[in-house]
N, C-alpha and C positions, 0 to 999 in steps of 0.2 A: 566514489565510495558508495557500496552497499548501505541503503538505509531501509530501517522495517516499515515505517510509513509508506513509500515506494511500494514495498516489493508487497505489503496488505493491499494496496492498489491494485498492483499488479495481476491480484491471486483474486479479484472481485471482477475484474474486467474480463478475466477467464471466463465465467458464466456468462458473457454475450452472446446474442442469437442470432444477431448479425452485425456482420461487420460496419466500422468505423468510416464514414464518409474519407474518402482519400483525397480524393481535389481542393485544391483549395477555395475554389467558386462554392462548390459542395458542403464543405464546412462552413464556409460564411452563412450560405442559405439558412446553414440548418442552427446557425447561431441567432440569426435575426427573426428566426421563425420562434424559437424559445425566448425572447425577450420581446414578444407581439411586435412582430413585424417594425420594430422601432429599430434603425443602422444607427443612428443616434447612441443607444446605447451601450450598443456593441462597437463602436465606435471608442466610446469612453472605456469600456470592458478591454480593450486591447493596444490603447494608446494611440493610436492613430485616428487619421479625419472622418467624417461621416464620408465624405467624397470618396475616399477611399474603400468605403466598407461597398458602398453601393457599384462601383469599377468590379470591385471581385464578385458580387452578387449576380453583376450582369455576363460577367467572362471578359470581361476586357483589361483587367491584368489577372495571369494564369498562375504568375510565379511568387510568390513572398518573398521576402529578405528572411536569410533564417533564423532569427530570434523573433520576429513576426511569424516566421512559419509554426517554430518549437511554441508561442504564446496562442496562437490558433490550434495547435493541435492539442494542448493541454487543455484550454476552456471545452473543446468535442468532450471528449473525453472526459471530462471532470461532470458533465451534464448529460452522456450517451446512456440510453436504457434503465434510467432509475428504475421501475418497478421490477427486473430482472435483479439491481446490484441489491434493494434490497432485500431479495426473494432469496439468494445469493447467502448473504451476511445472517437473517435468520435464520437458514438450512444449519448455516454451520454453529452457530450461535445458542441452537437448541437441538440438536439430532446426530449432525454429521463431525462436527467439530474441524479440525484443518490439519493438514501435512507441513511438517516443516524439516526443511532439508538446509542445515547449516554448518557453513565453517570456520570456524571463528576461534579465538584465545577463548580458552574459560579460565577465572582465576576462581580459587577458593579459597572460604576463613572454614576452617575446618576444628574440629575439636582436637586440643593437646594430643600430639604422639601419631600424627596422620600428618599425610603428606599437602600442602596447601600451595606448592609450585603450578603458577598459570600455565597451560601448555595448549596446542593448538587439536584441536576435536572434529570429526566431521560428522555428524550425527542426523539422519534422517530417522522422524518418529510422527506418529499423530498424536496431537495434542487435544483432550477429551474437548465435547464442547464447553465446559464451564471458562477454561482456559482462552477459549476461541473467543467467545465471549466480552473477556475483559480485554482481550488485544483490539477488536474490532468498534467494543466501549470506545475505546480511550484512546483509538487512532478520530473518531470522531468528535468527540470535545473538542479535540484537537491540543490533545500533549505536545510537548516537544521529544526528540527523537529520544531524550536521553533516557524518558520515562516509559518508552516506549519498547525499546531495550532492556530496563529492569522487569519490565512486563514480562517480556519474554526469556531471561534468564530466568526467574521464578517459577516461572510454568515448565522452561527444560527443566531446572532446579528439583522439583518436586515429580515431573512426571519419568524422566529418565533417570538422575543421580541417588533420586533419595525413595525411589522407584514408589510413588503412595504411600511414603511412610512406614516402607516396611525394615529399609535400610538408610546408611548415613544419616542419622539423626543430628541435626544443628547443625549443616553443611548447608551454605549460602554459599549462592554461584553467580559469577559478574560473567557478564558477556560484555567480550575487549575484542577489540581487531578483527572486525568483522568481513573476510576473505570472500565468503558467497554466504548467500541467503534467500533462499525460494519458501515460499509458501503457495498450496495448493487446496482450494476448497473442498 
């Protein structure tokens, strides 16, 4: 399943300038190098033994199990090039704003004598920065998805259906059944 949390990851990891360590020795390294040099607690960070952390640091196991591999590739990654994702997340947050390419149900409450049947949409548009903004807000507090989703129905909501308030007056839009979903900085 498509989630916005994800796929705002996704769309911040774009602006890297270099690539994500591949190996798994390589990712250890560069895990125990951002926790000073402690296996210890990158050990604890990943569930497995110090003994183990230090095997992969030195090459002498190449390969992970894969739920140790998906959990090592998510900590990279969750930690790779901060001053880029922030640099990234402010660009679009104040200037540039973000692309979003979705396809999804939309349901409407719409005003008496219009039509409010959900139907399925695929709508790529840029969403001003204001909007960027509060998606990017509020994937960092760390909402959960569902608010994260009304997030972004409200901003399709207002910046495509109700075009800036020039049309559909009092039409609220649910994003249901979320099919694809890309964003792009």
């Amino acid at each position: 399943m498509v989630t916005v949390g994800e796929e705002l990851d996704r769309a911040v990891q774009g602006a890297f300038t270099r690539p994500v360590p591949k190996s798994a020795g390589a990712q250890m390294r560069y895990l125990v190098r951002q926790h000073q040099r402690s296996t210890r607690l990158v050990a604890e960070l990943l569930g497995i033994s110090q003994r183990t952390v230090e095997r992969y640091v030195r090459n002498q196991i190449r390969t992970p199990r894969p739920e140790l591999s998906d959990r090592l590739h998510h900590e990279v990654r969750a930690r790779w090039q901060p001053q880029i994702r922030a640099k990234a997340k402010k660009a679009a947050a104040t200037t540039s704003g973000i692309m979003i390419d979705v396809q999804a149900r939309f349901g409407y409450t719409a005003a008496p004598g219009s039509t409010d049947q959900a139907r399925v949409r695929h709508l790529t548009l840029a969403l001003p920065p204001r909007h960027a903004a509060r998606l990017l807000q509020a994937q960092e507090t760390g909402v959960d998805e569902n608010d994260l989703r009304e997030i972004a129905a409200q901003a399709l909501g207002e910046v495509y259906f109700r075009d800036g308030g020039r049309r559909a007056h009092g039409l609220e839009v649910e994003l249901k059944d979320i099919v694809d979903l890309q964003f792009e900085l």
